[in-house]
C-alpha positions as CSV (number, residue, x, y, z in Angstrom):
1,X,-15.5,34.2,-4.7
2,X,-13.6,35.5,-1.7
3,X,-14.0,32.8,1.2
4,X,-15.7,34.6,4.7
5,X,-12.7,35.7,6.8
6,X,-15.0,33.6,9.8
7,X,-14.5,30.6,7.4
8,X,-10.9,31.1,7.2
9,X,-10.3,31.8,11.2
10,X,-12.6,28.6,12.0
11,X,-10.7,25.9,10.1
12,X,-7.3,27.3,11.7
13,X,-9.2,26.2,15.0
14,X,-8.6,22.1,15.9
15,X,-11.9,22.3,16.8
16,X,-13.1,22.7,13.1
17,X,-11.6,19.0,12.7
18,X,-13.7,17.2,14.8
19,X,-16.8,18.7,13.7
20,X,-15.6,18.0,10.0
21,X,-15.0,14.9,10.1
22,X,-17.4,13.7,12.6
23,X,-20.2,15.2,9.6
24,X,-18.3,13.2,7.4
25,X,-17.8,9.8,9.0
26,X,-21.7,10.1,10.3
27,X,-21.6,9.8,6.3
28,X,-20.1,6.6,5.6
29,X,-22.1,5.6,8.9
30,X,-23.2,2.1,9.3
31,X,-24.9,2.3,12.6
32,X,-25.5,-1.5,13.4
33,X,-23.6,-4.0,15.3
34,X,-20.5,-5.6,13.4
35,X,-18.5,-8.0,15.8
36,X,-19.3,-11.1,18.1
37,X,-16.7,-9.7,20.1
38,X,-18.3,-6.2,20.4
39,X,-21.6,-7.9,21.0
40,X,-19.8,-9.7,24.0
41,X,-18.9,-6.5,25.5
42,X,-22.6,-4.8,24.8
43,X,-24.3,-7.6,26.4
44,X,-22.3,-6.6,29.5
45,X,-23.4,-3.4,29.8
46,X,-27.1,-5.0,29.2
47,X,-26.6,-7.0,32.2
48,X,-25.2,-3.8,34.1
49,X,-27.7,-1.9,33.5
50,X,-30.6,-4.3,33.4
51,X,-29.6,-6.7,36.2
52,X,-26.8,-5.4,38.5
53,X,-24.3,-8.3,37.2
54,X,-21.4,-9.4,35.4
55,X,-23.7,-12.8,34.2
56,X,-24.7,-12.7,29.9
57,X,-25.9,-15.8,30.3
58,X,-28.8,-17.4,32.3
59,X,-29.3,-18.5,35.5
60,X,-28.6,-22.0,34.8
61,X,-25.8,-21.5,32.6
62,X,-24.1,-18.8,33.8
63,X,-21.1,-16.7,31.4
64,X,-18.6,-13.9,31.6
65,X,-16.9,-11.5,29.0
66,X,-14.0,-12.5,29.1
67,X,-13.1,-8.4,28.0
68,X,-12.2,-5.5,29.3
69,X,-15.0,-3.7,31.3
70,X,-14.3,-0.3,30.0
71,X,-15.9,-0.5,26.6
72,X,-19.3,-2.2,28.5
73,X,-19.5,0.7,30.7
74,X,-19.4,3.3,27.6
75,X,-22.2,1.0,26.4
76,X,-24.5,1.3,29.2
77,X,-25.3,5.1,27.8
78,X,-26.7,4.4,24.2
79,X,-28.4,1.3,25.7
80,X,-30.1,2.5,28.3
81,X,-31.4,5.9,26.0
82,X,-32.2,2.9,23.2
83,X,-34.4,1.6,25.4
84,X,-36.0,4.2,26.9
85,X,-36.9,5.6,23.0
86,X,-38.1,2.1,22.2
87,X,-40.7,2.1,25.1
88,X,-41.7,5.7,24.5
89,X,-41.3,5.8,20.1
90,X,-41.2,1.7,19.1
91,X,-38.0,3.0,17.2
92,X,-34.7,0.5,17.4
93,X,-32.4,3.4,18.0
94,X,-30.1,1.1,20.9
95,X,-27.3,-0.5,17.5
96,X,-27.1,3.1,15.9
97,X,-26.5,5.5,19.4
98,X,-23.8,2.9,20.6
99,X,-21.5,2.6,16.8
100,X,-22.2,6.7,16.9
101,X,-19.4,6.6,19.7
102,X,-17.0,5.3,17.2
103,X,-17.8,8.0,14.7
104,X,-17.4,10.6,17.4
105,X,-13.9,8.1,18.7
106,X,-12.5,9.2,14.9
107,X,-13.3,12.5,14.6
108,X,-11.7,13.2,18.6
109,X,-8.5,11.3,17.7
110,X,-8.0,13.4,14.5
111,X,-8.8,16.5,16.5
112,X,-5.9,15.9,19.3
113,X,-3.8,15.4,16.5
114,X,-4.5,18.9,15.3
115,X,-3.9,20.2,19.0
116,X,-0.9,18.3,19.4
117,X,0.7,20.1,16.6
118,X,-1.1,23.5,16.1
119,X,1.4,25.7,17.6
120,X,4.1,24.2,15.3
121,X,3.1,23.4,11.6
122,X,0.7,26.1,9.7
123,X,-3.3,25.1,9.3
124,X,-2.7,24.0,5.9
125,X,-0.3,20.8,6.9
126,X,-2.5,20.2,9.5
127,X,-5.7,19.4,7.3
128,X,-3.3,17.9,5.1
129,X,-1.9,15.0,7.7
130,X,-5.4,14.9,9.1
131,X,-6.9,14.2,5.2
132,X,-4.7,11.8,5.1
133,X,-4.9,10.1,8.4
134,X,-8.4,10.5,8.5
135,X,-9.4,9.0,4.7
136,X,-6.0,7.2,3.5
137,X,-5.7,4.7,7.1
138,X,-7.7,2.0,8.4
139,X,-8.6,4.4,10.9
140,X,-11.6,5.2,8.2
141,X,-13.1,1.5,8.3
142,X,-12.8,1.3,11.8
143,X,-15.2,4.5,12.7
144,X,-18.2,1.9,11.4
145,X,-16.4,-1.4,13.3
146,X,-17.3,-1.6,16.8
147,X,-13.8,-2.6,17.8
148,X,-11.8,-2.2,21.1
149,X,-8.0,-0.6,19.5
150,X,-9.7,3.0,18.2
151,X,-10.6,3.4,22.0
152,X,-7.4,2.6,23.3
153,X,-5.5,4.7,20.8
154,X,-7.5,7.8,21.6
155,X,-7.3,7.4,25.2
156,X,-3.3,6.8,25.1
157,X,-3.2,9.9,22.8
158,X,-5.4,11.8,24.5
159,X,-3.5,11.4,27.8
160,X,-0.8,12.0,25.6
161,X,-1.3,15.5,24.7
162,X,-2.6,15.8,28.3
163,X,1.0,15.6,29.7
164,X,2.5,17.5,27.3
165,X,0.3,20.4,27.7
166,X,1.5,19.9,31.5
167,X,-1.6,18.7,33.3
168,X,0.2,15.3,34.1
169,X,-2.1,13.7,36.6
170,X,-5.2,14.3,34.1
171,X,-2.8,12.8,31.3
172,X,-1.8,9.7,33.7
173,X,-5.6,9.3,34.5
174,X,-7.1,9.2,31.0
175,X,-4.1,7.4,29.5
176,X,-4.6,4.8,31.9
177,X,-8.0,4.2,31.4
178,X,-7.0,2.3,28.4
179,X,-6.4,-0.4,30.3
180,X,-10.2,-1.0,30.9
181,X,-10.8,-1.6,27.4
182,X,-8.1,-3.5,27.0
183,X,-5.7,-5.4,29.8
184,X,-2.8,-5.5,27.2
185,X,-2.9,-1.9,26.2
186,X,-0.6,-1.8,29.7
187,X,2.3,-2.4,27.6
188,X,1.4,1.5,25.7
189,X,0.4,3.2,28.6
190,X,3.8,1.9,30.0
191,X,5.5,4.0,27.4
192,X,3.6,6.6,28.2
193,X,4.4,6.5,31.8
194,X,8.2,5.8,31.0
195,X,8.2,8.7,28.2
196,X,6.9,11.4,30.7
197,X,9.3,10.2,33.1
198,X,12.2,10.1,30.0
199,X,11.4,14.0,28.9
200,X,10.6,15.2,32.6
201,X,13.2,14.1,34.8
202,X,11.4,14.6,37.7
203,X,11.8,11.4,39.0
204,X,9.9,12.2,42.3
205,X,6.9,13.3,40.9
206,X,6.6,10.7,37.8
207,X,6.1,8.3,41.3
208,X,3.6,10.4,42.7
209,X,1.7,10.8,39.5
210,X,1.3,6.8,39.7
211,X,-1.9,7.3,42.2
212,X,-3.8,8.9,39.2
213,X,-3.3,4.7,37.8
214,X,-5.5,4.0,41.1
215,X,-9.5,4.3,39.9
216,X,-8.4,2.0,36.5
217,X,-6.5,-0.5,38.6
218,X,-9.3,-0.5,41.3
219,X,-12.2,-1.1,38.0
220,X,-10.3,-3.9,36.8
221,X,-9.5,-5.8,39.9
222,X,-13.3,-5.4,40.9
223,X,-14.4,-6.3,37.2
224,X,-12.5,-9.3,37.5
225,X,-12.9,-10.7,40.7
226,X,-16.8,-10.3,40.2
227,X,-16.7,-12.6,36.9
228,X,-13.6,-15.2,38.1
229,X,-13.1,-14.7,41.8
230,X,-9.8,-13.4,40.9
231,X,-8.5,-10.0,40.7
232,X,-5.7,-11.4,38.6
233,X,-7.5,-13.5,36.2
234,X,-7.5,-11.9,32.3
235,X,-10.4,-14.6,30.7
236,X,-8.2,-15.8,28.2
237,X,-7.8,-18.8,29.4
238,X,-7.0,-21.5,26.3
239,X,-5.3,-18.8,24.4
240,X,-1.3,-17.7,24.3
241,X,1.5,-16.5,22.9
242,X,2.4,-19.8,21.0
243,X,2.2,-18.5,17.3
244,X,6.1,-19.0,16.0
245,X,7.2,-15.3,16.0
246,X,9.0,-15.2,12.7
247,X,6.0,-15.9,11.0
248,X,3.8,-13.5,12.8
249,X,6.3,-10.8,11.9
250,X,6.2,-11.8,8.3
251,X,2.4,-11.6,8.5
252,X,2.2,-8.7,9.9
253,X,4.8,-6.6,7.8
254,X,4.6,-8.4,4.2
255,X,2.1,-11.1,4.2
256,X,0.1,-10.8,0.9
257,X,-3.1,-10.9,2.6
258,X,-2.6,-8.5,6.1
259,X,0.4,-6.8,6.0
260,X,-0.2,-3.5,7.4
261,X,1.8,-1.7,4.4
262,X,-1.0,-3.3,2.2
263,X,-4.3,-2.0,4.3
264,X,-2.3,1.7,5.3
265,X,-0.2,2.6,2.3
266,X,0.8,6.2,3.7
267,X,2.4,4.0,6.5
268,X,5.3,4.1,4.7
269,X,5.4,7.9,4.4
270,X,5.2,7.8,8.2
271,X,8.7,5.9,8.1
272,X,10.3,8.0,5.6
273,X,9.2,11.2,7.7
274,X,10.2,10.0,11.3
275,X,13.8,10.7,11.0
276,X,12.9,14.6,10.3
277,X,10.3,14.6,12.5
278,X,12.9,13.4,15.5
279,X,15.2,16.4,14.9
280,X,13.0,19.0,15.4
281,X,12.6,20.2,19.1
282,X,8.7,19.4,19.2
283,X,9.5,15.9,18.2
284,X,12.6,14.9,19.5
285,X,11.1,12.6,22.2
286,X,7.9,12.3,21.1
287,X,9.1,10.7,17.8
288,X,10.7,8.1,19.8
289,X,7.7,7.3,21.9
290,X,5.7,6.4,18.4
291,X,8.2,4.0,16.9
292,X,8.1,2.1,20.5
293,X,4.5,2.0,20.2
294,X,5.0,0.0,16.9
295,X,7.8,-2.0,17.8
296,X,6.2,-3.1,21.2
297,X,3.0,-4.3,19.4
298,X,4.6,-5.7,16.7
299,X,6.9,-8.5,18.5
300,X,4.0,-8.5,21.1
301,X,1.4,-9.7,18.3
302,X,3.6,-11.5,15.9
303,X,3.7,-13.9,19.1
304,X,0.1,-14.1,19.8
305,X,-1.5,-17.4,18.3
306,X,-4.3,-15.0,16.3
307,X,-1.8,-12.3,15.0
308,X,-4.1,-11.3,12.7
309,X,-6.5,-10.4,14.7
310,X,-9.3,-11.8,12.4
311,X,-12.3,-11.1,11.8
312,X,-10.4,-7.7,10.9
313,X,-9.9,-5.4,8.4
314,X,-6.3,-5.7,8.3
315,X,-4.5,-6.2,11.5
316,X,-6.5,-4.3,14.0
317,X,-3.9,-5.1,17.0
318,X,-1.6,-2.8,15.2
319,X,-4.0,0.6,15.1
320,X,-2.0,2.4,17.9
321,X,1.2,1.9,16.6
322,X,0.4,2.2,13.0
323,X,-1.8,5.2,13.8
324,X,0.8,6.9,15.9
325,X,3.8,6.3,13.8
326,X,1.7,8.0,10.4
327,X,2.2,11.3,12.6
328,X,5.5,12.1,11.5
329,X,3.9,12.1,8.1
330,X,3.5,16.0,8.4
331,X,7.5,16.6,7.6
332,X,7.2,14.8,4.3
333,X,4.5,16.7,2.9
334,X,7.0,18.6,0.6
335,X,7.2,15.3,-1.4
336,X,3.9,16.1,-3.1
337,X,4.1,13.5,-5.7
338,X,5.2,11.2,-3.3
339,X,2.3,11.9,-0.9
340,X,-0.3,12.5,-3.6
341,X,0.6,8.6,-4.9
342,X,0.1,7.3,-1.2
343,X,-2.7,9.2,0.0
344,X,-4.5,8.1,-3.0
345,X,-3.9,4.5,-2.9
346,X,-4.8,4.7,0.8
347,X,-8.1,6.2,0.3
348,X,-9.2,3.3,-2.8
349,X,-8.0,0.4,-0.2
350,X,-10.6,1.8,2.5
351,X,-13.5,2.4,0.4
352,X,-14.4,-1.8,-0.3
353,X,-14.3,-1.6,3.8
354,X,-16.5,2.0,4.0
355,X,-18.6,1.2,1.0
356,X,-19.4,-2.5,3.1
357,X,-18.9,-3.8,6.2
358,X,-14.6,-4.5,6.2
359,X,-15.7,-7.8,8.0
360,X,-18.2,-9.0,4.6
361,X,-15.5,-11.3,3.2
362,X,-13.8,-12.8,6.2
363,X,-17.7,-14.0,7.4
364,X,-17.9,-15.5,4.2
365,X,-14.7,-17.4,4.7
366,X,-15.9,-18.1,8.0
367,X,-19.7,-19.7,6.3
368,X,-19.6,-20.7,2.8
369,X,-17.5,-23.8,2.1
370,X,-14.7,-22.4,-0.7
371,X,-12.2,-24.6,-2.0
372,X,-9.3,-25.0,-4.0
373,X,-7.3,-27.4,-6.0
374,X,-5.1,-29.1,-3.3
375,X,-0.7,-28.7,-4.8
376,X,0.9,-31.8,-6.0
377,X,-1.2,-34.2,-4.7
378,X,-5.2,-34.7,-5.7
379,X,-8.6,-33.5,-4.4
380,X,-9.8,-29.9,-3.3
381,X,-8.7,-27.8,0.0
382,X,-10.9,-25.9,2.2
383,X,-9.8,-22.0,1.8
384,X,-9.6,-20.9,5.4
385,X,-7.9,-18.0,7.0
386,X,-4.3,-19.3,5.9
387,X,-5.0,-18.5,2.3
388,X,-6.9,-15.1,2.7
389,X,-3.2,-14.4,5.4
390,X,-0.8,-15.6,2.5
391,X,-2.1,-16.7,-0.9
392,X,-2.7,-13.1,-2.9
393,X,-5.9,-15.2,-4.6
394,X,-7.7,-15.0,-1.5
395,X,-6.7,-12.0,0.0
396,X,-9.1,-9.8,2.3
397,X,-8.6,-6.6,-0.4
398,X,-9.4,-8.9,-3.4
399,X,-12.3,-10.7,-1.6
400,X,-13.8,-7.1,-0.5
401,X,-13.5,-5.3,-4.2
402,X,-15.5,-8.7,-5.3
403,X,-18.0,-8.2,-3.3
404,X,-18.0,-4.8,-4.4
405,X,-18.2,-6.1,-7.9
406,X,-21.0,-8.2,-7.6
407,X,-23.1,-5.9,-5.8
408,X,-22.6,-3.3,-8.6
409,X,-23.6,-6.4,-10.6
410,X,-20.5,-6.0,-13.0
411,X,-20.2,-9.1,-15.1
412,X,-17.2,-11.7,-15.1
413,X,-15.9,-12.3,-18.3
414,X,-12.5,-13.8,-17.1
415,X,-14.4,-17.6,-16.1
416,X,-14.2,-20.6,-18.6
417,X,-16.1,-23.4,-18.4
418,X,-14.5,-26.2,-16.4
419,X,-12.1,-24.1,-14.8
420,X,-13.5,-24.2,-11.2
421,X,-12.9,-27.6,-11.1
422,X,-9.3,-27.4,-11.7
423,X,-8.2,-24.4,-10.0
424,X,-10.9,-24.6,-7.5
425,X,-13.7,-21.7,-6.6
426,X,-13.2,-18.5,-7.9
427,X,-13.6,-15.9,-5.8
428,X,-16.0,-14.3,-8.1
429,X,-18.2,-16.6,-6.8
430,X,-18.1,-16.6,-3.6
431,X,-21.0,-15.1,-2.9
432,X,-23.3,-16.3,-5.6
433,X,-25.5,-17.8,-2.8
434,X,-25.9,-14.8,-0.4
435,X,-28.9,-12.5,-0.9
436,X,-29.7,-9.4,0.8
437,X,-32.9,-7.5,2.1
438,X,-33.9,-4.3,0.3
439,X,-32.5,-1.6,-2.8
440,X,-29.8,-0.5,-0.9
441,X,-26.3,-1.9,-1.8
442,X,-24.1,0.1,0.3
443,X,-23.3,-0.1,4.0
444,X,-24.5,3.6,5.1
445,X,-27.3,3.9,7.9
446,X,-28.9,6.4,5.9
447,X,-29.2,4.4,3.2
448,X,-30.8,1.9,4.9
449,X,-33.5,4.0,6.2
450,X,-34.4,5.6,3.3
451,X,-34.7,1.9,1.7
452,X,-37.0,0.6,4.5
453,X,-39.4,3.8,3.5
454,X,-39.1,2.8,-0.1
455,X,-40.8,-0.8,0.7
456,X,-38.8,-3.9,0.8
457,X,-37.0,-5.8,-1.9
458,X,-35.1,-9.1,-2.3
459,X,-31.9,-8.9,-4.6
460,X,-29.7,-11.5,-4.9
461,X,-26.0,-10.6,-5.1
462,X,-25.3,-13.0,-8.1
């Protein structure tokens, strides 16, 4: 059947990306509330909105967010139309209109990337890098974690192609806006600055474009002198840059439980395809501006006490520069086998994080009292987030696929009696205690609803 020629002239448009995937992620949609960090920053926006004030805690006892304001302003939308349709409808709509900005976050970061490079590679690579990107990454789990690095990395990016489609002060402004979501995403839109200035030359106007920082500079000095009477004060007091930076670069790069090769397998055809993608005159300094995204965050984060980044799935400090550095991916699409082998192991390491929450297993290190047989000397240790960094036994992929396992109810035949004893728990067990409410097994807001219709149900997940 011959496809509609309209069919054919809409998917050559960038635009056709964002819808697509924005159907699709809406999908794999889990529309409530994931992190304590992310409800930190909605609580803000309640108080905003509700109050007039920077307090989330009472009167009595007062407390800040110690986050950036930016993602507590996008907040104040869903909540305040959530609450509205709860006085008029009684329906809890506030959880599933604030994570839809995270599916909609995806699908626009995989449409700049088509506009970045429409007028150079033909439709069909396109689609190809953005299958890829959008299905074989972490960018995937992260459209249904309510996380603060997919906002920065589509702001950077979005300013990004912003300057080099020439409107620089509109680039600068979005760009910088970055830094209201997060205070250290400075050190990207830094490159960014420096880039523009690297490939312009125009040294006269790169300082004039430095007033379109202003109205994020101005946000973030107010933000923080109204929580700490400081315009200077971050709210991360207590926490540093004190993790030995060796082992936070092994972590990051080849720890068996977070290394970001493990949770973005394409990452590596990303590396092999940056060298091309630097010699060719639409990449020559863009190229370079993607590898220093990496290489900043990398020996930033392998310094920072939590390199991990947990509760994560992966290491979510490393989206931008992992994201941006898969980009170059489109000049090693000729190695189909190559690409095919990637690509698919990148797509089965998402789904244990798509099909679930990605942060199931690390809660259950966090609640359940695991142990193991202590080496060389006698008794049992408490698994913590050591062993799900470094021991392979207790890594984040194997814990998620369990959980996977047991909620298909797939039996174990591997166990023999007494073994736990010696070897400690097995992580096939680890969540023999846990039950959850209703039919529905997977993570999908759909789902969900079509369960609370059906009547609810007790299953355990033994």
């Amino acid at each position: 059947m011959d496809i509609p020629r309209q069919v054919i002239v809409w998917f050559k448009k960038p635009a056709s990306i964002f819808w697509f995937f924005l159907c699709l992620y809406s999908l794999t949609w889990g529309g409530h509330y994931t992190s304590g960090d992310g409800a930190e920053k909605v609580a803000w926006g309640k108080a905003i909105l509700f109050h007039g004030s920077a307090n989330i805690g009472t009167e009595t006892r007062p407390a800040y967010s110690k986050y950036g304001i930016g993602q507590s302003l996008l907040a104040i939308v869903p909540i305040a139309v959530g609450h509205l349709a709860r006085q008029l409808t009684d329906l809890h709509l506030e959880a599933p209109l604030y994570t839809f900005i995270f599916i909609a976050n995806g699908a626009w970061f995989l449409y700049l990337v088509g506009r970045y490079l429409q007028s150079v590679y033909p439709p069909q690579k396109l689609w190809l890098l953005v299958l890829i990107l959008g299905l074989g990454t972490i960018w995937w789990p992260y459209t249904k974690l309510d996380f603060s690095e997919p906002l920065v990395l589509t702001l950077i990016f979005w300013g990004f192609v912003l300057l080099r489609e020439g409107r620089a002060v509109l680039g600068i402004l979005v760009g910088s806006l970055s830094i209201t979501i997060r205070t250290d995403a400075i050190l990207i839109f830094a490159l960014l600055y420096a880039w523009q200035a690297w490939r312009s030359r125009d040294f006269k106007r790169i300082f004039r474009l430095a007033a379109g920082v202003s109205p994020a500079i101005v946000l973030i000095f107010t933000a923080n002198y109204v929580r700490f009477h400081s315009i200077f004060e971050k709210g991360y007091t207590g926490e540093s840059f004190s993790n030995p930076f060796l082992i936070g670069l092994y972590g990051i790069l080849f720890s068996a439980g977070k290394s970001v090769f493990l949770f973005c397998p394409p990452l590596i055809l990303g590396m092999l395809g940056w060298q091309r993608f630097r010699r060719t005159p639409h990449g020559r300094h863009d190229a370079v501006f993607f590898l220093s995204v990496f290489l900043v965050q990398l020996v930033v984060y392998a310094k920072w006490w939590d390199w991990s980044g947990d509760d994560s799935w992966g290491v979510r400090f490393m989206i931008p520069g992992v994201m941006l550095l898969m980009i170059p991916v489109i000049e090693v699409l000729d190695c189909k086998l190559l690409v095919l082998s990637a690509a698919t192991l990148g797509i089965l390491v998402q789904l244990p994080a798509v099909l679930m929450s990605g942060l199931d297993f690390v809660l259950l290190v966090h609640e359940q009292e695991l142990t193991r047989k202590a080496l060389y000397v006698g008794g049992q240790n408490r698994i913590d987030f050591e062993d799900v960094r470094y021991n392979p036994h207790y890594s984040q992929l194997l814990g998620q696929w369990m959980l996977i396992r047991q909620r298909c109810r797939l039996p174990d035949n591997t166990a023999r009696p007494g073994e736990e004893e010696k070897t400690g728990t097995r992580l096939q067990y680890v969540g023999k205690n846990i039950q959850w409410t209703g039919s529905c097994r997977w993570d999908f807001i759909w789902c969900r609803i079509w369960d609370k219709r059906s009547g609810p149900e007790t299953r355990s997940r033994n």
